[in-house]
MIVO-173516 format. One record per atom (N, C-alpha, C, O): x, y, z; atom name; residue in three letters. Coordinates in Angstrom, 1 decimal. Layout:
! MIVO-173516
X:Y:Z:CA:ALA $
...
END
This chain:
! MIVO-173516
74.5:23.9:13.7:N:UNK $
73.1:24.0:13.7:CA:UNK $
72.7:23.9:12.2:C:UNK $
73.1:24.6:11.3:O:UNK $
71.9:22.9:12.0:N:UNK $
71.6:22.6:10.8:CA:UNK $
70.3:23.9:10.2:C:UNK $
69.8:24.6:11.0:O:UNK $
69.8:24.1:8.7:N:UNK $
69.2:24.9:8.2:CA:UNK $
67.7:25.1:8.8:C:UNK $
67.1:26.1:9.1:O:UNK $
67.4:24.1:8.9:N:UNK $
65.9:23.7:10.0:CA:UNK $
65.7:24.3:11.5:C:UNK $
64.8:25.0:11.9:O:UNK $
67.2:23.9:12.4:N:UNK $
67.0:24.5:13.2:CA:UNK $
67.1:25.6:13.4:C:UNK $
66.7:26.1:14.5:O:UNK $
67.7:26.4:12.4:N:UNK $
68.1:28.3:12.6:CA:UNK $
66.9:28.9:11.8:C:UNK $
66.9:30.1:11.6:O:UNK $
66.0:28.0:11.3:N:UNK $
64.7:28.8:10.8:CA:UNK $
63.5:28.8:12.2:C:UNK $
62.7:29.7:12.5:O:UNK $
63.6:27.8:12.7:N:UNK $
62.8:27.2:13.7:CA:UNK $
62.9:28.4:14.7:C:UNK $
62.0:29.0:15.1:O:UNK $
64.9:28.6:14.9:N:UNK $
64.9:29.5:16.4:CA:UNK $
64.5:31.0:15.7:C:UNK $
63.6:31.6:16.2:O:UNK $
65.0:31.5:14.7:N:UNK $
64.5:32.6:14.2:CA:UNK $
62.7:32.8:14.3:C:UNK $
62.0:33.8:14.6:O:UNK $
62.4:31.6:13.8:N:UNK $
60.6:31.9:13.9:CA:UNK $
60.2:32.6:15.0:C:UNK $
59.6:33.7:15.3:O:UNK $
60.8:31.5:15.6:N:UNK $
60.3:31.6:17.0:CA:UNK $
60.8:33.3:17.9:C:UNK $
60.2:34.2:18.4:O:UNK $
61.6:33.1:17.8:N:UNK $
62.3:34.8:18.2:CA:UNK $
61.6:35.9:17.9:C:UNK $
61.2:36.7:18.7:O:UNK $
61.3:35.9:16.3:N:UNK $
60.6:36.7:15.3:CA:UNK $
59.0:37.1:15.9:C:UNK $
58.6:38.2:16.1:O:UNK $
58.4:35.6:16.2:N:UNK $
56.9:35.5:16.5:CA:UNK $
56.8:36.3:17.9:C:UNK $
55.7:36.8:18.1:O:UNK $
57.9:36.4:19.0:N:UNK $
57.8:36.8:20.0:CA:UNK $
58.1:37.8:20.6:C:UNK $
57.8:38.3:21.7:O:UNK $
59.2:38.4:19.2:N:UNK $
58.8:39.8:19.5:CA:UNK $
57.5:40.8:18.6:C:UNK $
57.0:41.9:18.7:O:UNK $
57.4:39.7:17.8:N:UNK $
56.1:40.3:17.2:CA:UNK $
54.6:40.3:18.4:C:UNK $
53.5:40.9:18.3:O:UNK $
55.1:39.6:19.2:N:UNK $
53.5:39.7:20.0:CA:UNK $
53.8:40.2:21.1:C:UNK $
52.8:40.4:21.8:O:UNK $
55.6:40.5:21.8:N:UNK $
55.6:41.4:22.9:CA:UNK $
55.4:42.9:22.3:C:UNK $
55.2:43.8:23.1:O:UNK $
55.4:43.2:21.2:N:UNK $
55.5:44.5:20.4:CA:UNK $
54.2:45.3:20.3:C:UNK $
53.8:46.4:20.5:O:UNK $
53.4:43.8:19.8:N:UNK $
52.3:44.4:19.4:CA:UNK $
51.1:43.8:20.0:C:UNK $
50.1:43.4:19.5:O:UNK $
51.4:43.7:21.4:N:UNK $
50.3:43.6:22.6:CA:UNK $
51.2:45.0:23.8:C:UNK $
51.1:45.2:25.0:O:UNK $
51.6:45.3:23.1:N:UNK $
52.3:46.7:24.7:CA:UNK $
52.2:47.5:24.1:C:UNK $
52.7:48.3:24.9:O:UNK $
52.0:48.0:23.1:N:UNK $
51.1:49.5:22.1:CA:UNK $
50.3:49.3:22.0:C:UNK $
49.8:50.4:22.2:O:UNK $
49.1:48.4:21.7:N:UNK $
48.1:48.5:22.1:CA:UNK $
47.2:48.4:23.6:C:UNK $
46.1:48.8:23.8:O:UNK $
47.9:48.0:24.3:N:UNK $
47.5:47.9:25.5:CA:UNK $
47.7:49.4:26.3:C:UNK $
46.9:50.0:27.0:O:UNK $
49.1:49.7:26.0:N:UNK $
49.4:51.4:26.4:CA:UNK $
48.0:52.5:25.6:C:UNK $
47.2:53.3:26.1:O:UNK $
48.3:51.9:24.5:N:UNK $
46.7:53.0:23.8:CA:UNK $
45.7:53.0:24.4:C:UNK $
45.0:54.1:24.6:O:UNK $
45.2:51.4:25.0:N:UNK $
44.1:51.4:25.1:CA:UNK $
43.8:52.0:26.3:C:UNK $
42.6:52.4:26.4:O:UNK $
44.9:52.1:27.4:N:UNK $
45.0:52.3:28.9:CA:UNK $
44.3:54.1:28.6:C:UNK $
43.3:54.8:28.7:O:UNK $
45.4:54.1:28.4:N:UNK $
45.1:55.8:27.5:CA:UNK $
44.1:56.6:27.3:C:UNK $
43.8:57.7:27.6:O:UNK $
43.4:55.6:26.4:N:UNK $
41.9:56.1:25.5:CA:UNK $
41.1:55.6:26.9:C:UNK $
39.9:55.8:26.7:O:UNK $
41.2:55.1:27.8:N:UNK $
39.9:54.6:28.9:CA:UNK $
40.2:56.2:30.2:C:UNK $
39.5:57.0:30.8:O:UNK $
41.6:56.0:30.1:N:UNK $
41.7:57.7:30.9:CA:UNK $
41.3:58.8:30.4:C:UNK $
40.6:59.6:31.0:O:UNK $
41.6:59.0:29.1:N:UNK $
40.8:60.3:29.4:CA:UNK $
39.6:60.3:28.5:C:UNK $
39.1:61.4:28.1:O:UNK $
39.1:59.4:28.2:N:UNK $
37.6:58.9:28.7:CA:UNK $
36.7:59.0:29.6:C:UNK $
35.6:59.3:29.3:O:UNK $
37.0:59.0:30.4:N:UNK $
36.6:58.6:31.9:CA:UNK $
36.8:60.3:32.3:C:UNK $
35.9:61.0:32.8:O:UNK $
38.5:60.9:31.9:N:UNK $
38.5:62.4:32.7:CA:UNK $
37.4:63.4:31.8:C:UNK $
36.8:64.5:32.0:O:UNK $
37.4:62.6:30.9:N:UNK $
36.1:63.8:29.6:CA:UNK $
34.8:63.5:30.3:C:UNK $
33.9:64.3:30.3:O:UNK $
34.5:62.3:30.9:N:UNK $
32.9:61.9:31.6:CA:UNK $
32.5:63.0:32.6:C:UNK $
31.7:63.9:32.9:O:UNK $
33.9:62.2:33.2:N:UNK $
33.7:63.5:34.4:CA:UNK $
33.6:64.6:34.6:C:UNK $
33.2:65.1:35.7:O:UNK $
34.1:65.5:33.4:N:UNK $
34.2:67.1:33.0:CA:UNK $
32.4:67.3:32.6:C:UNK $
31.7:68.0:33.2:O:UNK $
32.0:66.2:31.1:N:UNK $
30.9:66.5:30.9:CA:UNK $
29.7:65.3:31.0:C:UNK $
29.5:64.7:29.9:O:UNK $
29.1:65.1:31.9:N:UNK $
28.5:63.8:32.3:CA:UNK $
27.4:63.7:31.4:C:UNK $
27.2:62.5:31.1:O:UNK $
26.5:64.9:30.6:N:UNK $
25.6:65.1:29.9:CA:UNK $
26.2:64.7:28.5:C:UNK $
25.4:64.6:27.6:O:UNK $
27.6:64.4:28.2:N:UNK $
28.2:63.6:26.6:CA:UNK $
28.4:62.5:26.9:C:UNK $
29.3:62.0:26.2:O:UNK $
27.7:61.3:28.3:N:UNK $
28.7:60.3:28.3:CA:UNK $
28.5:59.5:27.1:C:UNK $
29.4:58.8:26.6:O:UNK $
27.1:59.6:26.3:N:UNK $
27.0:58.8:25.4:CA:UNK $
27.6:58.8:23.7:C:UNK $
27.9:57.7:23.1:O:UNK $
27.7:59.8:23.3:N:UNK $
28.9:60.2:22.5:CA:UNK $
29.9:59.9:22.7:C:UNK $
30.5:59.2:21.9:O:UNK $
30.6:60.3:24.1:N:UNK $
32.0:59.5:24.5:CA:UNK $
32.1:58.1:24.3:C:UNK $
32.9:57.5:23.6:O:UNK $
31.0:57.6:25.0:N:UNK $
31.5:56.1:25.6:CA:UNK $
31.2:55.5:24.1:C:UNK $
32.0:54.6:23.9:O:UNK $
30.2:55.7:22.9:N:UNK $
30.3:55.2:21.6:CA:UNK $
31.9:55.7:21.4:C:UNK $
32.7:54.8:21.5:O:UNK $
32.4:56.8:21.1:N:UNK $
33.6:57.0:20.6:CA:UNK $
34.7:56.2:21.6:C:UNK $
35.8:56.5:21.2:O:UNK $
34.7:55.5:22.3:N:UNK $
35.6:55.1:23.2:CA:UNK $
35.9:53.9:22.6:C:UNK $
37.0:53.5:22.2:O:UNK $
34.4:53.1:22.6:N:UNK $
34.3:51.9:21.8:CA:UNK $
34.8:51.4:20.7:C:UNK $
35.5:50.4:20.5:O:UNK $
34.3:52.6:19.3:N:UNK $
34.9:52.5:18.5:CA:UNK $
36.1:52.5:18.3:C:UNK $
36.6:51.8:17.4:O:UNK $
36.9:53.2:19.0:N:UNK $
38.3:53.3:18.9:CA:UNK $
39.0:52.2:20.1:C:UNK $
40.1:51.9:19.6:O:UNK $
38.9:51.7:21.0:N:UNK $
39.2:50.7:21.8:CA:UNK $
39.1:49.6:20.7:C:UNK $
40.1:49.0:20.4:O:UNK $
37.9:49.1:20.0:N:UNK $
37.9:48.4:18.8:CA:UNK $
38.9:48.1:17.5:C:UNK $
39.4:47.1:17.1:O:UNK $
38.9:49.4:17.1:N:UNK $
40.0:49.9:16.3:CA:UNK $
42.0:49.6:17.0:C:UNK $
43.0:49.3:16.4:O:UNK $
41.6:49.8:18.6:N:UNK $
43.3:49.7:19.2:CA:UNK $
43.3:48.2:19.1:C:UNK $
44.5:47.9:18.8:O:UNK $
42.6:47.3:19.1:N:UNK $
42.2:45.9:19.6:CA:UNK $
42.7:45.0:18.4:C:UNK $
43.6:44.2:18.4:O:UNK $
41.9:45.6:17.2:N:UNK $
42.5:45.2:15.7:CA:UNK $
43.9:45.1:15.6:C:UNK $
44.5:44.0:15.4:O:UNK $
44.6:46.1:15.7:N:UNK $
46.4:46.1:15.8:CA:UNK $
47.0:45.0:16.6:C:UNK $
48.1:44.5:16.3:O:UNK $
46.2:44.6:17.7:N:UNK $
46.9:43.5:18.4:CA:UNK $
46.0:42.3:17.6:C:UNK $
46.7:41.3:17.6:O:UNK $
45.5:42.1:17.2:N:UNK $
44.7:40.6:16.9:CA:UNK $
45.6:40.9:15.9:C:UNK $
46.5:40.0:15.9:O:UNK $
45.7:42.1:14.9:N:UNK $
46.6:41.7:13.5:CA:UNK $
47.8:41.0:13.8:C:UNK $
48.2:40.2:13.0:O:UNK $
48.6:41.4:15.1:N:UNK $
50.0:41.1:15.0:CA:UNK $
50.1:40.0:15.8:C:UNK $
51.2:39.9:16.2:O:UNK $
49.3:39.2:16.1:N:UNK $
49.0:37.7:16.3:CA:UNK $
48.8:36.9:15.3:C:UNK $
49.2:35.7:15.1:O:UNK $
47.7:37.9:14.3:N:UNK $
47.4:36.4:13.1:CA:UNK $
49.5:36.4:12.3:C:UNK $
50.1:35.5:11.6:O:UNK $
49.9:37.5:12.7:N:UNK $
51.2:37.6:11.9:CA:UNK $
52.0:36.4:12.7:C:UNK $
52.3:35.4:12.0:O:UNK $
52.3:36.4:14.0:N:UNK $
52.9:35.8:14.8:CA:UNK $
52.7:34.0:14.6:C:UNK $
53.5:33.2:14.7:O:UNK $
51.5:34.0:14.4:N:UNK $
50.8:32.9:13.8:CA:UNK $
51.1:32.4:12.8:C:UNK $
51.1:31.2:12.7:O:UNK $
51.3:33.1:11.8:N:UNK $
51.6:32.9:10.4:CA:UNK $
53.4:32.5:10.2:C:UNK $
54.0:31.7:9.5:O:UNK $
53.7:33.5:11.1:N:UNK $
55.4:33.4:11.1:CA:UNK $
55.9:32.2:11.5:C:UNK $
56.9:31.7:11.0:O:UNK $
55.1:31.5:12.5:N:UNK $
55.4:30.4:13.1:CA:UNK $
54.9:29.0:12.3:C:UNK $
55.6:28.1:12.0:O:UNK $
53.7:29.2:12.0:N:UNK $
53.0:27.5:11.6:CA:UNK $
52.8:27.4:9.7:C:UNK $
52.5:26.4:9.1:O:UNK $
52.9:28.9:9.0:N:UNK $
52.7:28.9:7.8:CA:UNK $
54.2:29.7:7.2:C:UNK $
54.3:30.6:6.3:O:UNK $
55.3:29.1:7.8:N:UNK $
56.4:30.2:7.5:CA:UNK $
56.6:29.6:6.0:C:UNK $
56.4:28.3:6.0:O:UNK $
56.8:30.0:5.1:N:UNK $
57.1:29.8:3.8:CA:UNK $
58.6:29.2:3.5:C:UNK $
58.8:28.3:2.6:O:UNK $
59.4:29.7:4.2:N:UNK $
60.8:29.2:4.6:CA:UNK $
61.1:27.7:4.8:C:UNK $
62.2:27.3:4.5:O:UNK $
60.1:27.0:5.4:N:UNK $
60.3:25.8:5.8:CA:UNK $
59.8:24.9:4.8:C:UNK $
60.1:23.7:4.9:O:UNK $
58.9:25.4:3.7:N:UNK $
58.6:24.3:2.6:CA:UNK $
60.0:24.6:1.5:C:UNK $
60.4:23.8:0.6:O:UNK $
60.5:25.5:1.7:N:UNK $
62.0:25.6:0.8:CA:UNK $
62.7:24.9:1.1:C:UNK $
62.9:24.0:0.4:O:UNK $
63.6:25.1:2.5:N:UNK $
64.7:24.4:3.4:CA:UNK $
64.4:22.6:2.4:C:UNK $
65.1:22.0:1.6:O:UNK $
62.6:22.4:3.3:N:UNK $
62.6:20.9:3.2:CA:UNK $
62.4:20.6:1.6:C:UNK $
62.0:19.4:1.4:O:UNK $
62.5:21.4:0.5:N:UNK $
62.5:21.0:-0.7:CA:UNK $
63.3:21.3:-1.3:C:UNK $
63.1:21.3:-2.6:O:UNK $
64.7:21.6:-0.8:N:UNK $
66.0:21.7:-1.1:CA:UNK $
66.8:20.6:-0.8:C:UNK $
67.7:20.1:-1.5:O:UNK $
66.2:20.3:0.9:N:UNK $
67.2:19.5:1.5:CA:UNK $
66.9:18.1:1.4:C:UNK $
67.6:17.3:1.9:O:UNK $
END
């Protein structure tokens, strides 16, 4: 396998555990922060509006971690730095 293709399959490897990684901790958080969300509503129905702003903001906040590790996934793949070396060596 030539230098091109073991950058290509590494990318690609790289990019896919970066977006099975970092879409299954955020999605576990987010599952999380909506449960006991929801069990605090139901304890005090007179805070849902405090809650449900704090829910948001932080559901927001869990959301960020996954879009980050996509633009990374993204970047790993179509702007890898590696591939303008290989091809300006080879």
């Amino acid at each position: 396998m030539d230098s091109i293709g073991l950058i290509g399959m590494i990318s690609i490897i790289v990019a896919g555990l970066t977006i099975s990684i970092g879409s299954i901790a955020p999605a576990l958080g987010e599952g999380r922060a909506v449960s006991k969300a929801l069990s605090s509503i139901a304890q005090q129905p007179d805070e849902t509006p405090s809650i449900t702003r704090t829910l948001f903001v932080g559901l927001a906040m869990i959301e960020s971690t996954a879009i980050y590790c996509f633009v990374i996934a993204l970047i790993i793949l179509f702007a890898n730095p590696f591939w303008d070396f290989v091809k300006g060596v080879g």
